[in-house]
KOLTIVO-342140 format. One record per residue (C-alpha): residue in one letter; y, x, z. Coordinates in steps of 0.02 Angstrom, whole numbers, padded with zeros to 5 digits, always signed. Layout:
<nodes>
aYXZ...
</nodes>
This chain:
<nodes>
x+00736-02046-02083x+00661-02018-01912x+00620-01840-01880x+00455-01776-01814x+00445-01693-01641x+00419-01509-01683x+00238-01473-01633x+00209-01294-01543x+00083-01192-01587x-00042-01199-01424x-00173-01079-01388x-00353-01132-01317x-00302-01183-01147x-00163-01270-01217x-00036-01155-01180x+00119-01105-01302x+00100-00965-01402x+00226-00831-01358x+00357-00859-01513x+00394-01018-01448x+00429-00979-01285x+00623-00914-01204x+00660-00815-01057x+00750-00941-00919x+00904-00897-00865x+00900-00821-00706x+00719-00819-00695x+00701-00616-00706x+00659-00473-00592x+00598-00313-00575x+00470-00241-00441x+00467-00054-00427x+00275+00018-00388x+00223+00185-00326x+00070+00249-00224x-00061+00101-00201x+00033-00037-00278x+00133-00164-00210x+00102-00368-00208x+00239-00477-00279x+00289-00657-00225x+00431-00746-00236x+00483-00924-00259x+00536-00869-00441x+00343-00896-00492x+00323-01054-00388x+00388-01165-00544x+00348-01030-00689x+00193-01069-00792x+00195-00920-00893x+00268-00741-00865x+00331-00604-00986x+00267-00431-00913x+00338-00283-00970x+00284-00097-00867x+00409+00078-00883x+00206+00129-00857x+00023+00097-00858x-00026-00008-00716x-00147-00125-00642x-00123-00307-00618x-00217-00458-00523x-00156-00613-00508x-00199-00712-00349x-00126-00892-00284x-00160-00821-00103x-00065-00689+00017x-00052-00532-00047x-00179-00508-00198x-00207-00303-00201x-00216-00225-00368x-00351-00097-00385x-00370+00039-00549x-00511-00063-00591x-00408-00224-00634x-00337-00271-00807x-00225-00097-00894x-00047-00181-00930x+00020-00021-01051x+00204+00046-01042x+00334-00033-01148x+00205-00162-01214x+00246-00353-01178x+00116-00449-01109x+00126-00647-01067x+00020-00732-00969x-00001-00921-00905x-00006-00918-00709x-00128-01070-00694x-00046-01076-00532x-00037-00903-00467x+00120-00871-00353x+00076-00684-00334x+00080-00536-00445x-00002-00392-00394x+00020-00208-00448x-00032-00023-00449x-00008+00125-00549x-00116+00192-00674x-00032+00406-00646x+00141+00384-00640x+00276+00271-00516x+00358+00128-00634x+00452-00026-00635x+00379-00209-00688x+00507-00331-00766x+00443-00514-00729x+00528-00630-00845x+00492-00803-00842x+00467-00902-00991x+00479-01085-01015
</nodes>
């Protein structure tokens, strides 16, 4: 008996859902952030599609595919110790500021 392929659960821009996503090996790292925030690129997102995002704090993210997106208060609230995933579309930079406090962003990348 020929088995199925095992069909993922896709959301509405046909992206999997995060339970059937992994981290890749070696495809972690963690950007510290103080003061006005600090923009993130790296060759690690060049390849990712989507991104586990876990803060030590509140903070501010933007996502740009240009040099050095700046994250401002007003951009999307990641909360501390709350996983958020998100497909890149393309992006190669993170940016990111702190809501009150310094903190630490663990990038993961998922596949």
């Amino acid at each position: 008996m020929a088995q199925d392929k095992i069909r993922m659960v896709m959301d509405a821009y046909g992206q999997p859902v995060q339970g059937a996503l992994r981290p890749r090996i070696g495809g972690s790292q963690n950007v510290a952030y103080a003061g006005a925030g600090v923009s993130f690129h790296s060759t690690l997102l060049v390849n990712a599609e989507v991104v586990r995002l876990v803060a030590t704090t509140d903070c501010h993210l933007r996502f740009g595919d240009f040099d050095h997106p700046t994250a401002l208060v007003t951009d999307m609230l990641v909360k501390a110790n709350q996983p958020e995933y998100f497909a890149l579309r393309g992006s190669t930079y993170i940016a990111v500021c702190r809501d009150s406090a310094d903190g630490y962003l663990n990038i993961q990348i998922m596949e």
